[in-house]
N, C-alpha and C positions, 0 to 999 in steps of 0.2 A: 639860362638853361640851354639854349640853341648852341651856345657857343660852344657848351662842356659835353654836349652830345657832340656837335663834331667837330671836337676834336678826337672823342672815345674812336669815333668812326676812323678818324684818321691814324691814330695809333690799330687800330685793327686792321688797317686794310694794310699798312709797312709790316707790320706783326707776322701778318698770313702770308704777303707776300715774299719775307726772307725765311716761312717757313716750309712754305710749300718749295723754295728751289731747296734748303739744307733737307728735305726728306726725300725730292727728287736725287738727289745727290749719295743718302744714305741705300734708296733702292739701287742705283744703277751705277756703283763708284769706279769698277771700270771702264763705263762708257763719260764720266765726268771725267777720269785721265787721262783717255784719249782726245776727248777733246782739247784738252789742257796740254798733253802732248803735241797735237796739230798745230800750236803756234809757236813749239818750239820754248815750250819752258822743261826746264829740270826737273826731277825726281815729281812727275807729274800724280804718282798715286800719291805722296805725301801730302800733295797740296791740293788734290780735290779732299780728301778726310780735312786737313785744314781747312780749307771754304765750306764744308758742312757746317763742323762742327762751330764757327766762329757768325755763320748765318743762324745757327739754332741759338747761339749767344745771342744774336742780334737784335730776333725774334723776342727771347725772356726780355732782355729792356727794355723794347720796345712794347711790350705787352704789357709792363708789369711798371712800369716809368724810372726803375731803378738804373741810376745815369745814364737817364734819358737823352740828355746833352749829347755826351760825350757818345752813348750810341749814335745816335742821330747825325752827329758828325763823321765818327767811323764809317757809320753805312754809307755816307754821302762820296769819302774818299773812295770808298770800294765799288759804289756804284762807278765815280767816275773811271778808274783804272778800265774795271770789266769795259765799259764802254769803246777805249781808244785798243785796249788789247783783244778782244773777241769782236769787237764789230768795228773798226777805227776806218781810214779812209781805203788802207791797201786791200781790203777784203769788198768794196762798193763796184769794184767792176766786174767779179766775178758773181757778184749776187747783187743784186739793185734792194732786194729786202733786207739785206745789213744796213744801210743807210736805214732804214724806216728801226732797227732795233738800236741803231746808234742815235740818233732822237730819241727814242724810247728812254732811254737811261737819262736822258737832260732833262727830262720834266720829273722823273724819280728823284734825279739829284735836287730840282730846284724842292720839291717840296720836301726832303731830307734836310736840307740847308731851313729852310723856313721853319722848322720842328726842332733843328739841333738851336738857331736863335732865341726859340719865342719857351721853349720846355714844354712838359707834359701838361700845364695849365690846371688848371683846377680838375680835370680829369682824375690826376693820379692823387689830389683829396677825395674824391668821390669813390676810388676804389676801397681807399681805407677805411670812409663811411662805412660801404657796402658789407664788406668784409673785416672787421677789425678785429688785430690780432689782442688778445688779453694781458700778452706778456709786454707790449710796446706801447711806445708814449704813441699817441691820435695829433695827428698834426694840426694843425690853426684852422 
């Protein structure tokens, strides 16, 4: 039982955390494309609404264990990008606390990578315990 509570906890805390940046993102979408503008990427409002809306995806699999995997893996590529393109090494002399957000993103990715290997674990049986829907088969 230790196990299947946390890992619940661990799908909640990646869950909350890609959703709280996609609603950061959904209140303030012109200041997410200037950001995104400042380093110099293209059609920067197109791809902050994309980083929302693909962080609010991120979010439902990760919440709900519906490829869980393959979420888990996505988010891990995405964290790493955000990490070398918004905090990478040419941004550490101008701000010594991009370093400290550029580690930040390697412990997100190691346990991203550790969840896209190991799956949602028995957790995402206990959701369908909890809640079982009457029109679908109840997994093992």
């Amino acid at each position: 039982m230790t196990k299947t509570i946390a890992i619940i906890v661990a799908r909640l805390i990646f869950g909350i955390a890609f959703l709280m940046a996609a609603s950061f993102k959904f209140a303030g979408m012109e200041g997410t494309a200037q950001f995104i503008a400042s380093i110099g990427f293209p059609m920067p409002l197109f791809f902050a609404w994309l980083a929302a809306f693909f962080e609010l995806a991120l979010a439902l699999a990760l919440f709900t264990g519906a490829f869980f995997s393959e979420a888990a893996a996505l988010a891990a590529a995405y964290v790493l990008f955000l990490a070398f393109a918004f905090h990478g090494p040419a941004t550490w002399e101008s701000n010594q606390m991009e370093f400290g957000f550029f580690v930040d993103h390697f412990t997100f990715l190691a346990g991203l990578l550790f969840a896209a290997v190991h799956g949602p674990g028995a957790a995402l049986a206990l959701t369908w315990r909890l809640w079982p829907r009457s029109d679908a088969a109840q997994p093992l």
